[in-house]
C-alpha positions in Angstrom: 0.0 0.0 0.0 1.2 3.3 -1.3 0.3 6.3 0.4 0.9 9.6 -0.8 1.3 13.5 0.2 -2.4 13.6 -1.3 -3.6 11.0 0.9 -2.2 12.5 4.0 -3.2 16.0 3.1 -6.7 15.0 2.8 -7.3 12.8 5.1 -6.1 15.0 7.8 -7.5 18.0 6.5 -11.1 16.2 6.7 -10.2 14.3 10.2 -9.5 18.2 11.4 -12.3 19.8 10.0 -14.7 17.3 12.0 -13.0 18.2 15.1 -13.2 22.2 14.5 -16.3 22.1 13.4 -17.7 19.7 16.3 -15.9 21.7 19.0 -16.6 25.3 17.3 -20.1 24.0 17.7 -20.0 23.4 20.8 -18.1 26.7 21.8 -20.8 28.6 20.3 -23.2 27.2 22.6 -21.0 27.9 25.4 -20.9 24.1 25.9 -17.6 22.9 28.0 -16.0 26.0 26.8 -13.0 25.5 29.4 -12.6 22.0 28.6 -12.7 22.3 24.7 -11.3 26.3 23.7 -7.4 25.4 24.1 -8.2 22.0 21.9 -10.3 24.2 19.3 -7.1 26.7 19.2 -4.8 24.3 18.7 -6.7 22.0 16.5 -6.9 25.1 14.0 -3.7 25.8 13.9 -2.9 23.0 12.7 -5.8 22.7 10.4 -4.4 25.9 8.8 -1.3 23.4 8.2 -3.0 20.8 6.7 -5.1 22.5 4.6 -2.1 24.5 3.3 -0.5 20.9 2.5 -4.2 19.7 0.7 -4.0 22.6 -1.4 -0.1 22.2 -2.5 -0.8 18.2 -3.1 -3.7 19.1 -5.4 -2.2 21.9 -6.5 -3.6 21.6 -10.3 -6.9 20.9 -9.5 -7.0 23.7 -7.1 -5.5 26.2 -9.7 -8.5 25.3 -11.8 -10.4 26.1 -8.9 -9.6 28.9 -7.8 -9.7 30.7 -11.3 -13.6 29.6 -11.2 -15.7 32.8 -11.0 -17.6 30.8 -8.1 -14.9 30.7 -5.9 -14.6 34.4 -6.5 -18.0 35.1 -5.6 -18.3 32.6 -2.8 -14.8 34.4 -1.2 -16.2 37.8 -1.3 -19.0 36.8 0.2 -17.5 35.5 3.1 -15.1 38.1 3.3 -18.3 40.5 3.5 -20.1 38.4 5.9 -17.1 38.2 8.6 -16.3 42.0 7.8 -19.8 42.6 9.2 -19.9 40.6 11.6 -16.1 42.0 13.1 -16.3 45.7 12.5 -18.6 46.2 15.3 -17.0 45.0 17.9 -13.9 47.6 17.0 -16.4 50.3 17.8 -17.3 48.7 21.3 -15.2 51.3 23.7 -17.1 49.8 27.2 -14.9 46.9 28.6 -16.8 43.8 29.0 -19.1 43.8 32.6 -17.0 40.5 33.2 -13.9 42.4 32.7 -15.0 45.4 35.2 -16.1 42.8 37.9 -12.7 40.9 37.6 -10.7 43.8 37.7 -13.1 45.3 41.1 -12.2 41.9 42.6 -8.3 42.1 41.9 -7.8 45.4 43.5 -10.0 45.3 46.3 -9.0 45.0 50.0 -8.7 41.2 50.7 -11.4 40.6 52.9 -13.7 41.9 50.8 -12.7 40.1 47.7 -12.6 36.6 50.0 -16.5 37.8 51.1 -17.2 38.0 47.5 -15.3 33.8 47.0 -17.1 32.9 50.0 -14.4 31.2 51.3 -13.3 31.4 55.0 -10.0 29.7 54.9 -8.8 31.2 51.7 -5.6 32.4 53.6 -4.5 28.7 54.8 -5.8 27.7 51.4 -2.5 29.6 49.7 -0.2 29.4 52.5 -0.5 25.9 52.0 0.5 26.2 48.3 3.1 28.5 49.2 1.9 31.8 48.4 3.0 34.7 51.0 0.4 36.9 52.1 2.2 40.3 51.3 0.0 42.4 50.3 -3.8 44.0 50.8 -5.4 43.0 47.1 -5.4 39.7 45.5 -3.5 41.5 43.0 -0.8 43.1 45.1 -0.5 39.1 46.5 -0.2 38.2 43.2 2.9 40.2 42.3 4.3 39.4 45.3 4.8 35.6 44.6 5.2 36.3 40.8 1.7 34.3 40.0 -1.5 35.8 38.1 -4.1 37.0 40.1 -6.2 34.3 38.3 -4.4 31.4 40.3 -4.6 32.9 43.6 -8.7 32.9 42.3 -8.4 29.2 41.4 -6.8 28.3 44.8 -8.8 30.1 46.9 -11.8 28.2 45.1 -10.4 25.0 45.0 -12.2 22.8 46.9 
């Protein structure tokens, strides 16, 4: 059994696709999103790869292709679609009420920010992974141990 550039190309390309377009899916329904958005980067990345490889293995067919005034339509299309679709969020200047929340919780006084976690022993909870309590805002505690806030979030939370 021979198999060829072609073979690989495509095969891969089409095994990828199913994966992006299964997890993309499943991102846009906010489904497992933590689980599944590092895989859907990843997996599209190298997609990109693979589909570059297609194209160069078929190269003469998708010359023809590409030449076809269909193609051309079909591309500007989509190019207009996902214009639309993008230019409005450049013209978004409010940060995202996520964003303003996280940020209020980083920078204020500690007590209040472990009110907000609801958890009572969130200072053993990091002194027992090592973090030093130097400082008076989960981000000034962050800095201080050379961590992201974020992880002094997760411990705190962990159960």
């Amino acid at each position: 059994m021979s198999i060829t550039m072609r073979d690989v190309a495509t095969s891969l390309s089409a095994i990828l696709f199913g994966v992006i377009a299964i997890t993309g899916v499943m991102l846009f329904f906010h489904l497992f999103e933590s689980h599944i958005k590092e895989l859907h980067e990843v997996i599209g990345v190298v997609f990109v790869a693979a589909v570059l490889l297609h194209i160069v293995a078929n190269w003469r067919a998708m010359r023809n292709y590409f030449a076809k005034k269909i193609f051309i339509i079909m591309g500007v299309g989509v190019v207009i679609v996902s214009s639309g679709l993008i230019a409005p969020t450049f013209a978004k200047q409010e940060p995202s009420p996520k964003k303003i929340v996280i940020d209020a919780m980083f920078h204020a006084p500690i007590e209040d920010s472990f009110a907000v976690l609801a958890s009572q022993n969130a200072v053993a909870k990091l002194q027992a992974q090592g973090i030093k309590m130097e400082g008076n805002t989960i981000e000034e505690i962050a800095k201080a141990n050379a961590v992201s806030p974020y992880k002094i979030v997760a411990i705190v939370l962990a159960q």
